[in-house]
DODO-453983 format. One record per residue (C-alpha): residue number from 1; chain; z, x, y. Coordinates in Angstrom, 3 decimals. Layout:
BEGIN
+-----+-------+----------+----------+----------+
:   n : chain :       c3 :       c1 :       c2 :
+-----+-------+----------+----------+----------+
: NUM :     A :        Z :        X :        Y :
...
+-----+-------+----------+----------+----------+
end
This chain:
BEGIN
+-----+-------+----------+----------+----------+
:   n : chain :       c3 :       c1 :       c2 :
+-----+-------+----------+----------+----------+
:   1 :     A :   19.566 :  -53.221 :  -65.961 :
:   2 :     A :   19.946 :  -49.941 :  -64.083 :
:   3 :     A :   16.983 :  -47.936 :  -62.881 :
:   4 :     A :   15.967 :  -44.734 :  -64.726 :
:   5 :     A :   13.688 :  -43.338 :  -61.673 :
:   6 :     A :   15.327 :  -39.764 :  -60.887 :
:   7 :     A :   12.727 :  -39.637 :  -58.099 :
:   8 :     A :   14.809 :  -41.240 :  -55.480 :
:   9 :     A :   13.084 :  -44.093 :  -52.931 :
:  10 :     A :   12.398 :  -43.448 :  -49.795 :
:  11 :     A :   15.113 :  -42.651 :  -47.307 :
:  12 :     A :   17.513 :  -41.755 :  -50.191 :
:  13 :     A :   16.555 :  -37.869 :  -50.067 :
:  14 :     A :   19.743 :  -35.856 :  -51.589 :
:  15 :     A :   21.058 :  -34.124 :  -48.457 :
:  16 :     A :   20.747 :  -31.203 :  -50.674 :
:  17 :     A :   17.223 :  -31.193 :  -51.760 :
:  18 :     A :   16.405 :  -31.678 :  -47.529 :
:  19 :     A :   17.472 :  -28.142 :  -47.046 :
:  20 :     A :   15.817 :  -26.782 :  -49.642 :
:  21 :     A :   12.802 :  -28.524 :  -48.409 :
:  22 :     A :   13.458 :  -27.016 :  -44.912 :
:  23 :     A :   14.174 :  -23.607 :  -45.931 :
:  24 :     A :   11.221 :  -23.621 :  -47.732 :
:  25 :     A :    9.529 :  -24.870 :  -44.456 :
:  26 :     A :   11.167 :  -21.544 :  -42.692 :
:  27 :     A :    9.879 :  -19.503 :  -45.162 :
:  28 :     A :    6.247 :  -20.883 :  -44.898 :
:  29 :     A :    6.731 :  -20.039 :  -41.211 :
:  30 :     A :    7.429 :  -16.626 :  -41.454 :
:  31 :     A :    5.316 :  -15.989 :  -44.147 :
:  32 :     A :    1.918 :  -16.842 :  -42.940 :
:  33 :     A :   -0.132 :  -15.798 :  -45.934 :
:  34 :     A :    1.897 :  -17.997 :  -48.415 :
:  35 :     A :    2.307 :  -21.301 :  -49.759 :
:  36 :     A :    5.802 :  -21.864 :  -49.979 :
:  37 :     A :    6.743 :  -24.933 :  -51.993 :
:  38 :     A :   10.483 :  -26.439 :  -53.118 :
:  39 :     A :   10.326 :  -28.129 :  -56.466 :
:  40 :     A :   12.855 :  -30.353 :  -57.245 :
:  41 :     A :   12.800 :  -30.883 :  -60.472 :
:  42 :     A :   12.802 :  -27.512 :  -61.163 :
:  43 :     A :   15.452 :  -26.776 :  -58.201 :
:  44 :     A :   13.367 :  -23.460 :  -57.733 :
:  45 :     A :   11.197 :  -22.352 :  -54.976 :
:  46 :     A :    7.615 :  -20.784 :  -55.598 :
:  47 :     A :    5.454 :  -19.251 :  -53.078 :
:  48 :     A :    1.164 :  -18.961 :  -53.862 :
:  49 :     A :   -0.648 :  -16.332 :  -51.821 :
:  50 :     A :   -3.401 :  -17.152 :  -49.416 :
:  51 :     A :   -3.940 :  -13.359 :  -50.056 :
:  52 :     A :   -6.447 :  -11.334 :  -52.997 :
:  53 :     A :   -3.957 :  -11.335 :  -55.865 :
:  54 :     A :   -4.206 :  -11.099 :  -59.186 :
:  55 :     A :   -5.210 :  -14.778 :  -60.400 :
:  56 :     A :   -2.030 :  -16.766 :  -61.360 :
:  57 :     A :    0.217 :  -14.355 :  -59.379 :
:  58 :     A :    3.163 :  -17.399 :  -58.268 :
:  59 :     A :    6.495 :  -16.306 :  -56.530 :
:  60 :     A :    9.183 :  -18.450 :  -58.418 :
:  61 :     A :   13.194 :  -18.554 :  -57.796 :
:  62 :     A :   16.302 :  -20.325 :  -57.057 :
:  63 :     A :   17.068 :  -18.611 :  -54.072 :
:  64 :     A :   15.694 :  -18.072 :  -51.089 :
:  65 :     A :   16.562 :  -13.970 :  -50.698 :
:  66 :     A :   14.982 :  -13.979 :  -54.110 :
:  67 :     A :   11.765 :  -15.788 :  -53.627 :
:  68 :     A :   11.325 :  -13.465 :  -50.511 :
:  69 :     A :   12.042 :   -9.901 :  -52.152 :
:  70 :     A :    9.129 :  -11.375 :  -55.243 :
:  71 :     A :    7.028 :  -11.944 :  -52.576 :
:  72 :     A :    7.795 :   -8.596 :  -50.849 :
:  73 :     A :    7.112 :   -7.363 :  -53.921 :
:  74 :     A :    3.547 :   -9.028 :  -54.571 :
:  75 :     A :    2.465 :   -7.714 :  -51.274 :
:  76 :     A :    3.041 :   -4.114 :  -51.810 :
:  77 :     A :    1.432 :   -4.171 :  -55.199 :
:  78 :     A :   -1.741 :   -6.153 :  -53.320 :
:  79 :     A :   -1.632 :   -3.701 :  -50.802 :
:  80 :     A :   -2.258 :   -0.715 :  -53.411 :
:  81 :     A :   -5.523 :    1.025 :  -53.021 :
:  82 :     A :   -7.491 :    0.209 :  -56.415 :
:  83 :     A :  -10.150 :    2.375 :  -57.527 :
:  84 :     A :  -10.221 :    5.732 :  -59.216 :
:  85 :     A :   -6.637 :    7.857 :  -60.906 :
:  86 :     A :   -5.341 :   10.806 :  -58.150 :
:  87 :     A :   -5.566 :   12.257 :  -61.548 :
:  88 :     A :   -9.040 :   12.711 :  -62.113 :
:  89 :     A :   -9.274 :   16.518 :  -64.340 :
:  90 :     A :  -11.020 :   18.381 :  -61.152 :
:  91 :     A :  -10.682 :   21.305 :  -60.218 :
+-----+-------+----------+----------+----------+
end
């Protein structure tokens, strides 16, 4: 009987999921106001902000340079001044 597990045992990390794990590690270094997670199973990274986002706002991608420019992206849009239209009819 072989075993079905695709979680491997302990010791037995693929050499390839390591890096992902420390890259995501890196990442979370740099990026203070993150949560920066590798998910296996999903071979994709995601990054949470620690940060006032929109609820649900998740970083997700397969790259690293990808995951970084979403969250680049999230911070500028956070970083918007909300409040009233520069169009507001006066005059």
């Amino acid at each position: 009987m072989t075993d079905s597990n695709p979680v491997p045992q302990a010791g037995e990390r693929d050499p390839q999921d390591a890096a992902c794990q420390r890259e995501a590690a890196r990442i979370r270094q740099e990026r203070r106001g993150w949560v920066v997670i590798w998910v296996p199973h999903e071979s994709r990274y995601q990054a949470y902000p620690k940060f006032r986002a929109p609820r649900g706002t998740v970083a997700s991608a397969a790259q690293p340079g990808e995951l970084i420019a979403q969250m680049d992206q999230v911070e500028l849009t956070a970083r918007r001044p909300r409040g009233r239209s520069q169009n507001t009819g006066a005059t």
